[in-house]
N, C-alpha and C positions, 0 to 999 in steps of 0.2 A: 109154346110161346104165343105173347097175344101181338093181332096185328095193330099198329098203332094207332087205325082209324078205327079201332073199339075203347082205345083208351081215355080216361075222364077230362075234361078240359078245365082250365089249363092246364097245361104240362110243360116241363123244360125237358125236350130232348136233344142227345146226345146220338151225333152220328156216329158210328165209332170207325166205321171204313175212312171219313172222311179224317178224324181224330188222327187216327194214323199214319194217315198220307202229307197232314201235317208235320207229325213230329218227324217221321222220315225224309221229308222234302230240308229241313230245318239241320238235321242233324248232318244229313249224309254233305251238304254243303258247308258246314263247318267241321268236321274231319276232310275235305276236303283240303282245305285250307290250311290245317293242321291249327285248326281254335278250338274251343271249350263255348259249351252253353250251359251257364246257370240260367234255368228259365225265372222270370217273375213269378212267385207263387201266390202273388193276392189274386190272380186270373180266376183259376179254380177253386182254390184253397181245398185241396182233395188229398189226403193221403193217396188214394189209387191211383191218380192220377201222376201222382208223382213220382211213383215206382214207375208208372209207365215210362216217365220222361227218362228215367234210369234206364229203361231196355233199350230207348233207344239212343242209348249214348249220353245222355247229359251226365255231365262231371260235381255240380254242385246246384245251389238256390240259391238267389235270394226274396229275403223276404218283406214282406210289408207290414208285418205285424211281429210282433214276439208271441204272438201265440203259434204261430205258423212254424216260426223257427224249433220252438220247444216241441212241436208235433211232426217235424220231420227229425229233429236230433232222437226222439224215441221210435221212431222207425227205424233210425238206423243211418240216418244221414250224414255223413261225414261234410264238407264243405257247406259251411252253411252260414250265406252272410248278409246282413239286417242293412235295411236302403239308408235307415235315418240315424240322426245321433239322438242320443237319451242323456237325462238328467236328471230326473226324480229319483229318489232313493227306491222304490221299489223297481223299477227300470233297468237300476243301474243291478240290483242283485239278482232279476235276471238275466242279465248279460256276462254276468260275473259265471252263472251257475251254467250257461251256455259253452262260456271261454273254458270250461271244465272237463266237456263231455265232448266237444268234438271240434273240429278246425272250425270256429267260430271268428267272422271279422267283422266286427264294426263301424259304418261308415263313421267319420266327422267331420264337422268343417266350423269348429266354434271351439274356444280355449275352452268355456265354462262346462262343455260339455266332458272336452278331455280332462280335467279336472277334478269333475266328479265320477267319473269309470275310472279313474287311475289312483282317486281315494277307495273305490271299491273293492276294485284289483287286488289293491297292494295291504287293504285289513282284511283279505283272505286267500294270503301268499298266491295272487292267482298274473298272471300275464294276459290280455287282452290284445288281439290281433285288429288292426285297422288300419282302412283305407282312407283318406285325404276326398273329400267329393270337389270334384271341380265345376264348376256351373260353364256349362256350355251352349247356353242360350237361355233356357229356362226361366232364371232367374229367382229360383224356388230355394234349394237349399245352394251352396257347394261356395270355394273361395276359384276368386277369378284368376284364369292362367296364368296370368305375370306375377301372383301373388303370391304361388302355392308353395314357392321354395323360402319366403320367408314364415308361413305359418309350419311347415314342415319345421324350420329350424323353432321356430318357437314352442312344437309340442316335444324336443328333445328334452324339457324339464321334465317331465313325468315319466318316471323310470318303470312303470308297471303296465304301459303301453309299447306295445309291437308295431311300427312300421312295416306296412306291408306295401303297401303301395297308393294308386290313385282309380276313382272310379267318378263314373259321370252318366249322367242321365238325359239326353239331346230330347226331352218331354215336349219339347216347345216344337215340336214336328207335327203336334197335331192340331197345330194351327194351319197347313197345308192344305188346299184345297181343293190339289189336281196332283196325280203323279210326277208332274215337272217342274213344282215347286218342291218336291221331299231331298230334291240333290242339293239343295243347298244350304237344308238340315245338318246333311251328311256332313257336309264342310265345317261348318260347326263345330259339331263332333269331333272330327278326327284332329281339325286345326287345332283346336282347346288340349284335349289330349295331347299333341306332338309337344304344344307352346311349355306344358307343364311339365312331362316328359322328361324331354331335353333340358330343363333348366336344371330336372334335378339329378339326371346324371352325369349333368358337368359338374358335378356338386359332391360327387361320389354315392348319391345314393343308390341303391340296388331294387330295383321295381317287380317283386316277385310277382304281382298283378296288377296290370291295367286294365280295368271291365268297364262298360261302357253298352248302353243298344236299348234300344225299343225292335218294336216290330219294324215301323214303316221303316227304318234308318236302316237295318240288317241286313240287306242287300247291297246297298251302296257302300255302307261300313266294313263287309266281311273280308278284303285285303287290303285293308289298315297294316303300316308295317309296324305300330304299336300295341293297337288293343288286343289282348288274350284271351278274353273273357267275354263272349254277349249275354245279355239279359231280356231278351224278347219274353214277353208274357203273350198277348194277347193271341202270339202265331197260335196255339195251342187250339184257341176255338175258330179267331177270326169274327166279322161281323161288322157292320152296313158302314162302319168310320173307314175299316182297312178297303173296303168298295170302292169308295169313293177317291183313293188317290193310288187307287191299281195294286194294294200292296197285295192284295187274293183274288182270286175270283169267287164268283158265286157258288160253282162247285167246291171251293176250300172251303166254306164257311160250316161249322161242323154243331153250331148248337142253335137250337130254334125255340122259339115258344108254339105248341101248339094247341090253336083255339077254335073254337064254335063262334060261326055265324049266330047270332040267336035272335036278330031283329032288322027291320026293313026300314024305319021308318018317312025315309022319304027318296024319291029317287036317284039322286047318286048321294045316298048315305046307308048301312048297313053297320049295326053295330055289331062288335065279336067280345068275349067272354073272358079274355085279356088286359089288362089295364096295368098302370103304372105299380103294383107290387109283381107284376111280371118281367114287364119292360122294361122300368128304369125311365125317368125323364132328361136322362143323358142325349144331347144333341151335339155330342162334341167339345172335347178340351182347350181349354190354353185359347179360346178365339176364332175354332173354327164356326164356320155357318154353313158350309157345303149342304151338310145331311139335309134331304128332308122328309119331314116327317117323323115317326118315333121308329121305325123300321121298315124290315123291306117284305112284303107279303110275294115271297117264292111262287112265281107262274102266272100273278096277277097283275104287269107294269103299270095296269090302269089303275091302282088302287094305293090310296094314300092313307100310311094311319093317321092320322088327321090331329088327334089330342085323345087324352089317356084320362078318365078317373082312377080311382085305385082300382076298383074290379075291371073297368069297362072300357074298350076302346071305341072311339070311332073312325071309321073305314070312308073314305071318300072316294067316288069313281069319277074319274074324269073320261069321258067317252063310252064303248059299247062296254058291256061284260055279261061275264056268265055266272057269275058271285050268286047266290041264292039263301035263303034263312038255311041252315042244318050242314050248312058245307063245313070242313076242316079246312082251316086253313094253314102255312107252317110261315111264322114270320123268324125273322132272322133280324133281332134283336139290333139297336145302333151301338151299342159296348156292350158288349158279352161278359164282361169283369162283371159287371152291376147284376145282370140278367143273373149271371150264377150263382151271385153272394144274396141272391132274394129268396132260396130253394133251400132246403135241407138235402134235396139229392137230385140226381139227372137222371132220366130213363135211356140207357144205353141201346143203339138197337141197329141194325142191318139190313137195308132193301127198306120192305115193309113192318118188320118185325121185332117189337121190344127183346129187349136180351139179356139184361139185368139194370139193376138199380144202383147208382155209382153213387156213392155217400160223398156228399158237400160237409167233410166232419173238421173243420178246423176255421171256420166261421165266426161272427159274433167277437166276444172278447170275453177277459179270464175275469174281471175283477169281482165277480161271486166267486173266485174263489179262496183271493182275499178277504171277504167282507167279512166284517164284526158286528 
């Protein structure tokens, strides 16, 4: 095995001690509970990684692309369900070809949307399963809680759509600043849920799924006496946005970039071999500004990555250091989603030591393989 501080810079590594200690801190607290985790699979986008998520208990995914969904339904995934609504006709006939192969559900939150999957459906004798998205805070997709029992009664016209229930995405969490403003994300959440809930099973409907979670919410969310289902994506890696409002610690955070010092050029500046096709120029979602910087340089507190070109970072000391040209450094990326989906694969490794190479294989998008 080689040790990591022989290997080529940059690199995206993957802790996998730390990997683990995630998905089991994750899992063992929602059996706990007696809940289910479909993790976010635009985190990784890893087939392997996704079996993992399976050893340790996850029940299903959802996804954020259809290419994601089609590369776990051929792995073998059974629960497998897509965050947005679709409308294009080639969209719609993958969703069709989805609802074929395996417990597939569909979010919606739009007639035209339902409309078009349930002409899809129904010109290839097919049933399509979906959930109702409720917006509960965001503001992104979903219909508002007091709303959701009339657009439920309104997709009763389309007879080639399945009710299954409601799902919701509290995204707007990461507008939080500090760990004491995220409790009242959670309210949000769970209030939205109950409000939409409750209305519709005074109404007789039968809610086989309520899903619902980010990361930073999954703790405060996890004895909801509604939601069945979370969706945490990012717990998987973790990374310098979950730092910032306590959702991990520093020891949780499981993926890094690691880069070479290669320049000095003025005294508290030092550039590294790193830049924004590693990094990502992600400072944070939905409004936050907490982060700063483009990441967190592990061991260095004095050291800011300061601005990113595409290859090259720059590194800013404020005070003493011992930073030098040739050093390795491991920065621990501000969204690890972006950091991962920049890499064809992750170097997986233990202590000091690479350990294999994890393929990043369900990335990019399909339409080569459409093209004419």
């Amino acid at each position: 095995m080689t040790n990591i501080k022989q290997l080529q810079t940059p690199a995206i590594l993957l802790d996998l001690d730390r990997l683990e200690h995630n998905l089991k801190k994750y899992s063992d607290a929602a059996k706990a509970k007696g809940k289910q985790i479909w993790p976010m699979v635009k985190t990784h986008k890893s087939t392997e990684l996704a079996r993992m998520q399976v050893r340790y208990g996850c029940t299903g995914f959802l996804c954020g692309t259809l290419d994601e969904a089609e590369a776990l339904a051929a792995a073998g995934m059974d629960n497998i369900m897509y965050a947005y609504p679709v409308v294009t006709d080639a969209s719609v006939k993958r969703v069709v070809a989805l609802a074929q192969r395996c417990n597939f559900i569909v979010r919606i939150d739009n007639v035209e949307a339902a409309r078009a999957i349930d002409l899809g459906a129904g010109a290839s004798g097919t049933t399509v399963n979906y959930t109702i998205i409720v917006d509960s805070g965001l503001h992104r997709f979903g219909v508002k809680p007091e709303k959701v029992l009339a657009f439920a009664e309104e997709l009763k016209q389309f007879k080639n759509l399945r009710f299954k229930g409601i799902s919701t995405h509290p995204g707007h969490v990461y507008g939080a600043t500090c760990k004491a403003e995220v409790a009242q994300y959670c309210e949000d959440e769970r209030n939205s849920i109950a409000t939409a809930a409750n209305a519709l099973r005074d109404n007789g409907y039968t809610l086989e799924i309520i899903s619902s979670g980010s990361t930073p919410t999954f703790w405060g969310s996890l004895d909801d006496e509604n939601i069945m289902v979370y969706h945490p994506g990012n717990y998987i890696y973790n990374d310098a946005i979950q730092l910032s409002t306590e959702t991990a610690t520093e020891e949780e955070c499981a993926l890094y970039v690691l880069a070479s010092v290669i320049s000095h050029p003025s005294e508290d500046l030092f550039i590294c071999d790193a830049g924004a096709k590693c990094l990502g120029l992600d400072q944070g979602a939905h409004g936050k500004n907490s982060v700063k910087g483009f990441g967190v340089v592990k061991g260095h507190p004095e050291v800011t990555v300061l601005a990113l070109s595409e290859e090259v970072g720059k590194l800013h000391v404020d005070g003493a250091t011992d930073l030098k040209v040739g050093d390795r450094i491991m920065i621990i990326p501000n969204h690890a989603c972006s950091t991962g989906n920049l890499t064809r694969y992750c170097i997986g490794f233990r202590g000091e030591q690479a350990e294999r190479l994890i393929e990043v294989d369900i990335r990019g998008n399909s339409t080569s393989k459409n093209f004419v």
